[in-house]
C-alpha distance (Angstrom), angle and dihedral (degrees) to the residues before:
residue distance angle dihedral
X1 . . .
X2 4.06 . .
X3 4.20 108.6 .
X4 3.55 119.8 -158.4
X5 3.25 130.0 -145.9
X6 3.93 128.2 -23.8
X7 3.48 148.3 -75.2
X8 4.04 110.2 -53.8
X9 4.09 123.0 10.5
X10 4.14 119.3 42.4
X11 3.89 119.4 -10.3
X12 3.69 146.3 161.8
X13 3.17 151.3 175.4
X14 4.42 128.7 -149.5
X15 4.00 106.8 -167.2
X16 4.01 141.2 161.8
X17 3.36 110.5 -153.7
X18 3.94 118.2 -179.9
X19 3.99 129.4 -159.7
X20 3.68 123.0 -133.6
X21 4.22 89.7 -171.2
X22 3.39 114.9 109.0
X23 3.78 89.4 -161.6
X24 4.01 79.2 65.4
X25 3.70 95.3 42.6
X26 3.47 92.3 -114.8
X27 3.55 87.0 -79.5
X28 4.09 123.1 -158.7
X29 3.48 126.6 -157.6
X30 4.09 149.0 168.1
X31 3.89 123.0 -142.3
X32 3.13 138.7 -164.0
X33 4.07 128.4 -170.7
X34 4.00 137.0 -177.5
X35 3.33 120.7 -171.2
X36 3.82 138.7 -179.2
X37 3.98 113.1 -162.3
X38 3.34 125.9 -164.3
X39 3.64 142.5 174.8
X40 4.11 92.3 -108.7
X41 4.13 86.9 35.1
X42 3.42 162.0 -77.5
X43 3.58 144.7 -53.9
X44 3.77 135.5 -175.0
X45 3.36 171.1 158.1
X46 3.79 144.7 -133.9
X47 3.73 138.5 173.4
X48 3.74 124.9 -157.9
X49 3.59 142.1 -158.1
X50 3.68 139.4 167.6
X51 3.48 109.2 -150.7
X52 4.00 108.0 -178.1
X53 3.75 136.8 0.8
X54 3.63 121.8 -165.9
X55 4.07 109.5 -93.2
X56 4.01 85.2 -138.0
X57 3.82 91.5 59.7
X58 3.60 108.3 30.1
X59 3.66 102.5 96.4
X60 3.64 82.2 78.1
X61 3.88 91.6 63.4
X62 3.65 98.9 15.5
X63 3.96 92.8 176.4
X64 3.85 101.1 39.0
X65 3.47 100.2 97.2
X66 3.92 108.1 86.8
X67 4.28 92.4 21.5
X68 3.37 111.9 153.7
X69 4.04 122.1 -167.5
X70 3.64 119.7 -179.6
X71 3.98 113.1 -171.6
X72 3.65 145.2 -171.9
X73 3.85 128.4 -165.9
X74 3.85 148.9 162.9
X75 3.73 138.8 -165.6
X76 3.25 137.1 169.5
X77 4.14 139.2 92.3
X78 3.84 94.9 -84.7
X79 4.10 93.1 -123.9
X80 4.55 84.9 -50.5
X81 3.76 102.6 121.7
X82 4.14 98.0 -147.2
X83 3.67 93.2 16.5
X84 4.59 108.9 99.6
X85 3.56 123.5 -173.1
X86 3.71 130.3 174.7
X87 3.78 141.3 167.2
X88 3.58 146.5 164.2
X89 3.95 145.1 -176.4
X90 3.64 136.1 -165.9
X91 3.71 135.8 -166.5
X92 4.01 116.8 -158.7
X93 3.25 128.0 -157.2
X94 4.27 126.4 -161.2
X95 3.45 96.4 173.9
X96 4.62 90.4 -105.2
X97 3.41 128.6 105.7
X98 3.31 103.8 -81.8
X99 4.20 124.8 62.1
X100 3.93 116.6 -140.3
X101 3.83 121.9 -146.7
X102 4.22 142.0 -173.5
X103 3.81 128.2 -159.9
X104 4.00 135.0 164.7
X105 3.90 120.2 178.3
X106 4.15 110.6 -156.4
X107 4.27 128.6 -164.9
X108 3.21 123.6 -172.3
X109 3.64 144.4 -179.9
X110 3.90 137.9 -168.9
X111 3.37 126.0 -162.7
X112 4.03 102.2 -147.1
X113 3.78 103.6 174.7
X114 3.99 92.5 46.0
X115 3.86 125.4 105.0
X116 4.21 98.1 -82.7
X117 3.87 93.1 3.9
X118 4.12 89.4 -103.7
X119 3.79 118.7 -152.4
X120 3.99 129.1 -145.8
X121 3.69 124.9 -170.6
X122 4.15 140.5 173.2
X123 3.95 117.7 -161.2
X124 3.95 121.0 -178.8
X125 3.82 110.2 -169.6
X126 3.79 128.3 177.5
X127 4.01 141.7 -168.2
X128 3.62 137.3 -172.5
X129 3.38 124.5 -122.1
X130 3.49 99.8 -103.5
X131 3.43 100.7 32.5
X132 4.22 118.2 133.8
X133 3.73 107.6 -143.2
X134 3.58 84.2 -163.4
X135 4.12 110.2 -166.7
X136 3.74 103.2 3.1
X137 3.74 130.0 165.1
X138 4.05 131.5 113.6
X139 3.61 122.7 1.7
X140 3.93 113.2 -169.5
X141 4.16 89.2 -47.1
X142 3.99 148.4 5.3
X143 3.99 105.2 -58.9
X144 3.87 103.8 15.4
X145 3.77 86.0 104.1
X146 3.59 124.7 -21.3
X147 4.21 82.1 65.4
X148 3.87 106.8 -160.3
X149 3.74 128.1 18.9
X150 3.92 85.0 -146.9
X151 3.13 106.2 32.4
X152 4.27 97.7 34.4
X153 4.07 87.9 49.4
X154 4.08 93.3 43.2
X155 4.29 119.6 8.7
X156 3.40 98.2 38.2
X157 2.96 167.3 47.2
X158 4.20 83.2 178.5
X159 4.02 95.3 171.2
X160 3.53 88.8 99.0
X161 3.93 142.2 36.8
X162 4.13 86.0 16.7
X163 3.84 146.7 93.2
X164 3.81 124.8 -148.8
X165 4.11 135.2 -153.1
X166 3.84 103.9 -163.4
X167 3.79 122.9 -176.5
X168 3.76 122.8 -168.4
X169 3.61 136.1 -169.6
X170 3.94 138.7 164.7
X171 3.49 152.5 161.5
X172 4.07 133.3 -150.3
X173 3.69 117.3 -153.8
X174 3.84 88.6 -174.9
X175 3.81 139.5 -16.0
X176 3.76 89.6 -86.7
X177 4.33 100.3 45.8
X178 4.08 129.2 53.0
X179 3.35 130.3 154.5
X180 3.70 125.1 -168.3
X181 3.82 154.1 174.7
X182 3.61 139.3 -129.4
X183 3.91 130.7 -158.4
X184 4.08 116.4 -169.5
X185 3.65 127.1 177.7
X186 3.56 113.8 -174.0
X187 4.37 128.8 -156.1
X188 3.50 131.3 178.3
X189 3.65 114.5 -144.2
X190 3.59 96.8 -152.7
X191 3.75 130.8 11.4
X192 3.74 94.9 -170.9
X193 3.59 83.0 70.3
X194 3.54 94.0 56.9
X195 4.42 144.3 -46.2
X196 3.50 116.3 -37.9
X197 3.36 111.3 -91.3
X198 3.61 96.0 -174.7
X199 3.98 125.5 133.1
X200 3.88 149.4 97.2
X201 3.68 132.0 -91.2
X202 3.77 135.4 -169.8
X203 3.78 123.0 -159.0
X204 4.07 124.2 -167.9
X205 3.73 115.3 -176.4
X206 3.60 148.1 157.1
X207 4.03 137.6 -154.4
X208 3.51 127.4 -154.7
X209 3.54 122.0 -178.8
X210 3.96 105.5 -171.1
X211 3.45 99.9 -174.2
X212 3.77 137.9 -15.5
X213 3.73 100.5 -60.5
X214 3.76 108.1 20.9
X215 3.93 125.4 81.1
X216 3.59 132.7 175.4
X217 3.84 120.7 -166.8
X218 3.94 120.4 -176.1
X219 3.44 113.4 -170.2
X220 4.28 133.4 176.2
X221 3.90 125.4 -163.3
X222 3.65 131.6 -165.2
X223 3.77 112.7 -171.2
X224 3.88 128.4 178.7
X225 3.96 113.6 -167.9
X226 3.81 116.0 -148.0
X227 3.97 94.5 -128.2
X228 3.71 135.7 8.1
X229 3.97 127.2 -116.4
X230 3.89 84.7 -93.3
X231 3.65 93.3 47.4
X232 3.88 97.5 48.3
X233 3.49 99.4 -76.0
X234 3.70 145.8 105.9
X235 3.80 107.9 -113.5
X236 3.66 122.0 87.1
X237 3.56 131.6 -129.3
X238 4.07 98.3 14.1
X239 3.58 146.3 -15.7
X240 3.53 96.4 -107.8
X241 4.54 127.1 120.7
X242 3.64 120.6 -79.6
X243 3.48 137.0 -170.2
X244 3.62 132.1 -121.8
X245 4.25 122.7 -172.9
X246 3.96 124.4 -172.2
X247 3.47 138.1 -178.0
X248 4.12 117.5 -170.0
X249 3.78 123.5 -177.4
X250 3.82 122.0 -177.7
X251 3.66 140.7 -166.5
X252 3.77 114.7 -156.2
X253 3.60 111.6 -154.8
C-alpha cells in the first residue's frame, strides 16, 4: 500500500492486496482511492479491479475475475455539529451485458445536550441481483456493512439481490458505556435469482470499554425469516424466530 498525502485536504491511497481464502477464491486485486477531507467531511473516490482468482476456486465466483467497481462516497455532518450523514454508490462491472450496482443513503442525529447524549439513525441500502460484495464485514460500527448479526452470520449472504430498512438508536451514559438497538428488515428483489432472503432482525447490545485496551460487547438477536428452506428460503427446518447470543471481548494494541 502507497498513502498519499496526510490527514485533512487531498489523499490517496494505490494498493494490491491478495486473498489467501479459498472461500474468496484467493482473490487479487489493485485499488486506487482519492479522497478530500475536511473538517465537516469527506468525499471520495475508488476504483476496483480483480485481477486473478485461483482456477481451483473459481467456480465459487465464476465471474470475479475481471470485476470492476468504480465508487463515489461522502460522509461527514455538512458544517451541523450533531447532525451525520453518509452515502455511497457503486457501479460493477463483470465484463456481460448487463452492469451491477450497490448504494445505501444514512441520517443521523445526536442529541448532545440530552440526559446520555442518545443517538437515532435511518439507513436504506440496496444491491443488485448479481452484485459480488466481494470482502465485506464492519465498516466504522455494527450494521454499516456486515447488516444483521443473525441474519449476516446465518440467512444471508444479503450484499446482493436485496434491499434493507435499518433503524438505529443509542444512548451513552459515559465515554466508556453505550448500549444500543438495531432494527433490520430484509427484501429480496428477485427470487428467481436466488432463495428468499427476506426477513426482520432485532439486535440489543452493549459496549463496555473498562479501560484503555479492553472492551466487552454483549449483544442478543431475534430474527424471523420470511420463508423457510422449503418455502423458498434459507433457514432449515421452519420459518419460525430464533435466537442468537454473543459475547465479544477485545484487546486494542
Amino acid at each position: 500500500m502507497l498513502k498519499l498525502g496526510g490527514e485533512q485536504g487531498w489523499r490517496g491511497d494505490v494498493m494490491w492486496l491478495a486473498s489467501g481464502n479459498p472461500a474468496q477464491a484467493k482473490s487479487e486485486l489493485a485499488v486506487a482511492n482519492l479522497e478530500r477531507v475536511t473538517d465537516n467531511g469527506t468525499l471520495g473516490i475508488s476504483y476496483i479491479d480483480v485481477l486473478k482468482t485461483d482456477d481451483d476456486y473459481a467456480f465459487l465466483y465464476p465471474d470475479r475475475e475481471n470485476v470492476k467497481v468504480y465508487s463515489v462516497r461522502g460522509q461527514g455532518n455538512a458544517g451541523i455539529e450533531n447532525l451525520f450523514l453518509s452515502g455511497q454508490y457503486a457501479l460493477q462491472k463483470n465484463g456481460s451485458a448487463r452492469d451491477e450496482n450497490a448504494w445505501y443513503l444514512e441520517a443521523g442525529w445526536t442529541f448532545s445536550d440530552a440526559v446520555w447524549t442518545p443517538s437515532v439513525s435511518y439507513r436504506f441500502s440496496r444491491f443488485s441481483d448479481q452484485y459480488d460484495p466481494l470482502f465485506y464485514g464492519n465498516g466504522r460500527a455494527l450494521g454499516t456493512w456486515f447488516q444483521g448479526e443473525v441474519a449476516a452470520n446465518y440467512g444471508g449472504p444479503f450484499n446482493a439481490n436485496t434491499r434493507v430498512h435499518q433503524l438505529n438508536a443509542s444512548l451513552s451514559p459515559s465515554e466508556a458505556l453505550s448500549f444500543g438497538a438495531m432494527w433490520y428488515d430484509f427484501t429480496s428483489l428477485s427470487d428467481s435469482v436466488g432463495p428468499n432472503t427476506g426477513g426482520q432482525e432485532l439486535d440489543l447490545y452493549a459496549f463496555w470499554a473498562p479501560s484503555e485496551h479492553w472492551w466487552v460487547m454483549p449483544l442478543i438477536g431475534h430474527y424471523t425469516p420470511d420463508a423457510s428452506a422449503t418455502g423458498g428460503g434459507t433457514q432449515l427446518g421452519s420459518d419460525s424466530a430464533n435466537l442468537y447470543t454473543q459475547l465479544l471481548v477485545g484487546f486494542n494494541f
